[in-house]
C-alpha positions in Angstrom: 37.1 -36.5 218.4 35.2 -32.9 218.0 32.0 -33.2 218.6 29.6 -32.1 215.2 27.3 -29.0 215.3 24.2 -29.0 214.8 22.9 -26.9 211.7 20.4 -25.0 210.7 18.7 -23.2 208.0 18.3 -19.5 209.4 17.7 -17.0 206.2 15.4 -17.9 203.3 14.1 -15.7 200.5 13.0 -15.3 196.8 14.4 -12.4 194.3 11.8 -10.9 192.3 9.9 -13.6 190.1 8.0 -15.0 187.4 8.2 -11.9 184.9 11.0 -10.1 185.5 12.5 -8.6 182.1 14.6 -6.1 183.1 17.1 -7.9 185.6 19.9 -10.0 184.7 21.0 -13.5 186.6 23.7 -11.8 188.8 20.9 -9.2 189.8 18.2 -11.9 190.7 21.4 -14.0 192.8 22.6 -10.7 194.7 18.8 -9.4 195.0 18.1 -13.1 196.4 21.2 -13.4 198.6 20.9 -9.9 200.0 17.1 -10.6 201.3 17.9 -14.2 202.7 20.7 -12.5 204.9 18.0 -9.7 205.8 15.5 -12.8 206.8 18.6 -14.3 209.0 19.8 -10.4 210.4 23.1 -11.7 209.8 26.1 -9.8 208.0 27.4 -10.7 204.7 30.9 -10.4 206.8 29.8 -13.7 208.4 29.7 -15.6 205.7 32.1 -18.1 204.8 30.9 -20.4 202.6 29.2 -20.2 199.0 27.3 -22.8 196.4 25.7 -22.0 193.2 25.4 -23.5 189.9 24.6 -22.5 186.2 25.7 -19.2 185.7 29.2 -18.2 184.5 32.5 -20.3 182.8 33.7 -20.2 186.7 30.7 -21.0 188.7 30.3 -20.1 191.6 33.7 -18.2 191.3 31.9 -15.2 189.8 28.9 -15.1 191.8 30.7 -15.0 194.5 32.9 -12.2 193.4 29.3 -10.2 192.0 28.4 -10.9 195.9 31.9 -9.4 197.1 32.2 -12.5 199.1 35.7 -14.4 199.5 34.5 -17.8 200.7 36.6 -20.8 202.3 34.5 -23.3 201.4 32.9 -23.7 198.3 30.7 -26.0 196.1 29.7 -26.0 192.2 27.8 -29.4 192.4 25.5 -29.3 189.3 23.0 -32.0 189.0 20.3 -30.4 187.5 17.2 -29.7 189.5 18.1 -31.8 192.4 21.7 -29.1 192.6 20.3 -27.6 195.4 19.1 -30.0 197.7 22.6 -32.0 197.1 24.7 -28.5 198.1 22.5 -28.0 201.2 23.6 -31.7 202.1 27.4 -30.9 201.7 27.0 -27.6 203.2 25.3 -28.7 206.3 28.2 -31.7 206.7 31.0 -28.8 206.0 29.7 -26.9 208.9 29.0 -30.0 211.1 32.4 -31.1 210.9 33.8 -26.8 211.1 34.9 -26.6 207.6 32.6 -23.5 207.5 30.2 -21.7 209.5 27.8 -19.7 207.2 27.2 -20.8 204.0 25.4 -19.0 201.4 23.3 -21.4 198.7 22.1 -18.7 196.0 20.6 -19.2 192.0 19.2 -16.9 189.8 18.1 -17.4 186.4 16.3 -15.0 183.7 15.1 -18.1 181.3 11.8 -16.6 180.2 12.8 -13.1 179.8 16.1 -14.7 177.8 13.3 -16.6 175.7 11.1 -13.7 175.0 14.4 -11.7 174.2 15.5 -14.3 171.7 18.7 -14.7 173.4 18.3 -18.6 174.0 15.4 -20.9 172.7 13.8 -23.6 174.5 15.6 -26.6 176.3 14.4 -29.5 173.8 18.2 -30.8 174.6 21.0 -31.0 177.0 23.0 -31.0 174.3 24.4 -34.3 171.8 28.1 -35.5 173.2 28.7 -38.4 175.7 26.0 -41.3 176.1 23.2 -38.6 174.6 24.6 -39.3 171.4 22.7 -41.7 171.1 19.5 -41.0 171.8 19.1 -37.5 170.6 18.6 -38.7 166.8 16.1 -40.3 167.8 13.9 -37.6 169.6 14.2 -37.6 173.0 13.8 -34.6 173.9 14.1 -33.7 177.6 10.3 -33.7 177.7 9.9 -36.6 175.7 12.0 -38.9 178.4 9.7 -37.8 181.0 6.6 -38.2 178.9 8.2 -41.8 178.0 8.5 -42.8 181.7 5.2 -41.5 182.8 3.7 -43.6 180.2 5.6 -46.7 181.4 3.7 -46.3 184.4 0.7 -46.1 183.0 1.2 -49.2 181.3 2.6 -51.2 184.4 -0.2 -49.8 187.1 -3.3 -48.8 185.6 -2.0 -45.2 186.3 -4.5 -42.7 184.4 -4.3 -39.6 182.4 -6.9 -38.1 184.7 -4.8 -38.8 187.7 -2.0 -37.1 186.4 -4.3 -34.3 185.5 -5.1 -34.1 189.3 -1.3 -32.9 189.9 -2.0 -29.9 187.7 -4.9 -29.3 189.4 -4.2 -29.2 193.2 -0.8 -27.4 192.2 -2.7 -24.7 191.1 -5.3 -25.0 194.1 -2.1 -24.5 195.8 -1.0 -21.6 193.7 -3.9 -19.5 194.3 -3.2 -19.4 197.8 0.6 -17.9 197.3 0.7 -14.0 196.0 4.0 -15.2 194.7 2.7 -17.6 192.4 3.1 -16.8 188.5 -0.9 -18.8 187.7 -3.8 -18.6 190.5 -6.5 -19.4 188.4 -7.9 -21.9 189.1 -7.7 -25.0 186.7 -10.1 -28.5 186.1 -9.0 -32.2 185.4 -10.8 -31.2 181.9 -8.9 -28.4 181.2 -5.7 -29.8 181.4 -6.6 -32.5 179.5 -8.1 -30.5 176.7 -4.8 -28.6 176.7 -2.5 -28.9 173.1 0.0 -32.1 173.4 3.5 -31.4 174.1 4.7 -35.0 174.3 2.4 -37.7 175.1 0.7 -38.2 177.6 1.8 -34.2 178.3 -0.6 -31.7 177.4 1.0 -28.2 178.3 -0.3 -28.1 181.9 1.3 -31.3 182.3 4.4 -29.7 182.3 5.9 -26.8 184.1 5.8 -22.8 183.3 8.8 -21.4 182.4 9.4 -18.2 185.0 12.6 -16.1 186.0 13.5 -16.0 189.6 16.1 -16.7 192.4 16.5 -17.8 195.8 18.8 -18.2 198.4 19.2 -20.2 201.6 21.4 -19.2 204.4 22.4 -22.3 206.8 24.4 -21.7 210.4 26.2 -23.7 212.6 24.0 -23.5 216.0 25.9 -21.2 217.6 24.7 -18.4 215.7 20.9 -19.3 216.0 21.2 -16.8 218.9 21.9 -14.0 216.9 19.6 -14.7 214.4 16.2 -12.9 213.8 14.2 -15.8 212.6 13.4 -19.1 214.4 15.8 -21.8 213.1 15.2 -24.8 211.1 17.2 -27.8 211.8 18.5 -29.9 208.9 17.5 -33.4 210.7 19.0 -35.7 207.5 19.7 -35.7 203.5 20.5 -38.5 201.4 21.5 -37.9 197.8 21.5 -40.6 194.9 22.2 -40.5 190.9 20.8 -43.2 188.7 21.5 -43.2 185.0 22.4 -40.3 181.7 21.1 -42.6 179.2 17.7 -44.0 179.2 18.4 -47.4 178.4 20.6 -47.5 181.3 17.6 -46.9 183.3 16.7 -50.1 184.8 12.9 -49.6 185.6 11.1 -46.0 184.6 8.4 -46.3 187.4 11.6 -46.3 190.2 13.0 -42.4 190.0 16.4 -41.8 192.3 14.3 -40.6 195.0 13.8 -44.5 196.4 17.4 -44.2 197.2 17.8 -40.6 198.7 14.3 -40.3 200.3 15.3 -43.9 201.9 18.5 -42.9 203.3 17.5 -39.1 204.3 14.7 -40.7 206.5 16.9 -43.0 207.9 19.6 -40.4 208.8 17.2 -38.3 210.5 15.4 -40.4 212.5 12.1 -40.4 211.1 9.8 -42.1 208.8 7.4 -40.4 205.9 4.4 -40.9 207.7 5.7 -38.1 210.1 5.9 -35.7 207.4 3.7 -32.5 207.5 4.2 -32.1 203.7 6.3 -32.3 201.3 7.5 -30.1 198.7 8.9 -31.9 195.5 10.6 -31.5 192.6 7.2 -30.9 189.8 8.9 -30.1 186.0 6.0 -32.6 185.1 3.0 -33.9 186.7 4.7 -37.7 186.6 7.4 -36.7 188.6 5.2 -35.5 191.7 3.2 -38.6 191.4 6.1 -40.9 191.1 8.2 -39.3 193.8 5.4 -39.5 196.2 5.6 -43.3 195.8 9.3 -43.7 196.0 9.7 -41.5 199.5 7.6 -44.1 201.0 4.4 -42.3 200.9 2.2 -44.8 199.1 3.4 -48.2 197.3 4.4 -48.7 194.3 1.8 -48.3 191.2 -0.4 -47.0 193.9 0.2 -43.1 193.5 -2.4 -42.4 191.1 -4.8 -43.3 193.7 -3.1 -41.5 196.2 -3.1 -37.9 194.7 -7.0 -38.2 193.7 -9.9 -36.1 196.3 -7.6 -33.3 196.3 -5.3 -34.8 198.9 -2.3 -32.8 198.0 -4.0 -29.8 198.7 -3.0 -26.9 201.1 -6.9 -27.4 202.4 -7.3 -31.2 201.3 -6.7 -32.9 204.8 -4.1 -35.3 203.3 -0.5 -34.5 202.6 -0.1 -30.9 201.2 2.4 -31.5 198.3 4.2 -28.3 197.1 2.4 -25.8 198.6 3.6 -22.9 197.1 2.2 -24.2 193.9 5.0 -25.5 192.5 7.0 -25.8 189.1 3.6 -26.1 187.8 2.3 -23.2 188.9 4.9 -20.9 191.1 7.8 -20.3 189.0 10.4 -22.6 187.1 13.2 -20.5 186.2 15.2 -23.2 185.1 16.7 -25.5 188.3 14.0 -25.3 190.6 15.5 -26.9 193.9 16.1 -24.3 195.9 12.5 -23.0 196.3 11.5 -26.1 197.6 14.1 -25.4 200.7 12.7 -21.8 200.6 8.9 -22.7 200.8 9.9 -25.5 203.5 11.5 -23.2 205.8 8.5 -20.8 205.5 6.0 -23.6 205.7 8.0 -24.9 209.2 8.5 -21.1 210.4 4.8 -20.5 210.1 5.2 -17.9 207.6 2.9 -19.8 204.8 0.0 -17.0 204.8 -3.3 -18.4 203.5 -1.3 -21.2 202.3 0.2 -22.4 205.7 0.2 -25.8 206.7 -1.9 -26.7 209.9 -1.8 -30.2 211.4 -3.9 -31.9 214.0 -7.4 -30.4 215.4 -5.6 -28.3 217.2 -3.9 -26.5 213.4 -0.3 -26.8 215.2 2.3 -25.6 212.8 4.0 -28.0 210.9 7.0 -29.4 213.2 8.5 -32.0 210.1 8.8 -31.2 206.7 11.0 -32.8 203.3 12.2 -31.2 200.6 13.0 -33.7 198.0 14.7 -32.6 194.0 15.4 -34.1 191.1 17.4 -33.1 188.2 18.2 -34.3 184.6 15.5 -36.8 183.3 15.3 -38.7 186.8 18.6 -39.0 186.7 19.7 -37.3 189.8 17.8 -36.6 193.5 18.6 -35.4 196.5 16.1 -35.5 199.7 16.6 -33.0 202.5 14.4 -33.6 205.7 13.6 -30.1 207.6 12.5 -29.6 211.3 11.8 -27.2 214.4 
């Protein structure tokens, strides 16, 4: 039996983001790809794998041939937000087992310039065929499932609109730390609250900012750490789990995917949540930082509204910093948002966090363990990845 490799994650890196009008999808994927391999000091000629999603009737068949890459392995898994973290799972596996060696994970997406343009409008819908049928007569719109869910919550555990309103808030806290960040200003529990609704309990800094961005993640079997620039990061253990498309298949709105992935991506690596440094999770919507945090294991159930008040999820708050880039909320969102949260984790683990950077113990040791967790659709998809020097 061949023996598995050990991977890691060896080039990280953003394209140009948050207001970028004059660059097209492909541009923000090559611009992305060709920094992340600049980050590793590797050569495109090395690379042998390829996963994207969301751009082109071939996908990833065309970014691939924008990138002048011929890849041997390849994945088009499209899950929604959670995509990314569910290809670094299968890409790390193909080049445990030597299916591949260096595999490229790349997205861009212009879906606020396309807005401004008028060449798309907003996502109320995923569209009206299949099991959506029917419920999109009805009004569920993609916000309104969330918004549905996150009122459930409140319902079954006393969960409040204040501490909801917290998320938004230490987000941006976060934010104002990152130069990369599309909103620093600062932000108050009252201010999001007095906000205009958007589905309730969402008022608009409930929800996410629409940005245009890419990023790419370069991952290495360990024999190429060596002749890497950067420090590697070790993928320790992923679990991936999808849960429902319609909402009345959903059996219990306060239980997102995550209970499942987070639960076996511990497990695989070793470790438990209460080793975690931070965590950088999948934010579309205040609800879904709140009720992810419960369902990796860091608080009980019903008890995450508690658990994000005093500014715990702060970069500065002495708890457990929670998306410390800033976020969907604050950051960027272009559209599938998974990939920065393996971008920001890497950076976070490598020490490269700037005023933002983690620090544990009195000692402010880097971080040494670190998860990234996504979700996609309306909670019907996650995938957790767990991240370590």
């Amino acid at each position: 039996m061949v023996a598995r490799r050990k991977v890691a994650v060896v080039g990280v890196a953003l394209s140009d983001s948050g207001r970028v009008d004059d660059a097209t999808p492909y541009a923000l994927h090559a611009q992305a790809a060709r920094r992340a391999l600049a980050d590793a000091g590797l050569d495109r000629s090395l690379v042998d794998g390829f996963a994207s999603a969301g751009l082109g009737t071939l996908a990833p068949v065309e970014v691939a041939e924008y990138l002048g890459l011929r890849p041997t392995w390849v994945d088009s898994t499209s899950v929604g937000g959670s995509t990314w973290e569910v290809m670094a799972a299968h890409a790390a596996d193909a080049i445990a087992a030597g299916h591949a060696s260096v595999v490229l994970l790349a997205y861009g997406s212009t879906a606020r310039a396309d807005v401004r343009a008028g060449r798309r409008t907003g996502t109320l819908s995923f569209g009206t065929r299949g099991p959506l049928q029917f419920e999109v007569p009805y009004g569920h719109t993609l916000i309104a499932k969330y918004a549905m869910a996150a009122r459930r919550h409140m319902i079954e555990y006393g969960t409040t609109i204040e501490q909801l309103a917290e998320v938004a808030v230490q987000a941006r806290a976060n934010a104002a730390l990152n130069p990369e960040a599309m909103f620093r200003t600062p932000v108050t529990v009252d201010e999001v609250l007095a906000g205009p609704m958007i589905a309730d309990p969402f008022t608009k800094l409930h929800c996410c900012v629409r940005s245009d961005g890419g990023a790419a993640v370069l991952l290495a079997a360990e024999e190429y750490v060596r002749d890497c620039r950067t420090s590697p990061v070790w993928v320790l253990g992923s679990g991936e789990h999808v849960s429902h498309a319609a909402m009345s298949e959903w059996a219990d709105f306060t239980v997102s995917p995550a209970a499942v992935s987070g639960r076996l991506a511990f497990e695989r690596a070793g470790v438990r949540p209460d080793e975690m440094d931070f965590a950088e999770i999948y934010d579309a919507f205040t609800y879904m930082t709140l009720v992810t945090l419960e369902d990796l294991g860091f608080c009980g159930k019903g008890e995450g509204g508690a658990f994000v008040e005093k500014g715990r999820l702060r970069v500065e708050g002495g708890g457990l910093p929670v998306n410390t880039d800033g976020g969907g909320l604050s950051a960027q969102h272009p559209g599938m948002r998974g990939l920065f949260l393996l971008v920001e984790a890497v950076r976070q683990l490598r020490g490269e966090g700037g005023q933002r950077q983690v620090r544990r113990g009195v000692d402010g040791a880097l971080p040494r363990l670190g998860v990234a967790s996504g979700t996609g659709g309306w909670f019907c998809s996650s995938a957790t990845v767990v991240l370590g020097v």
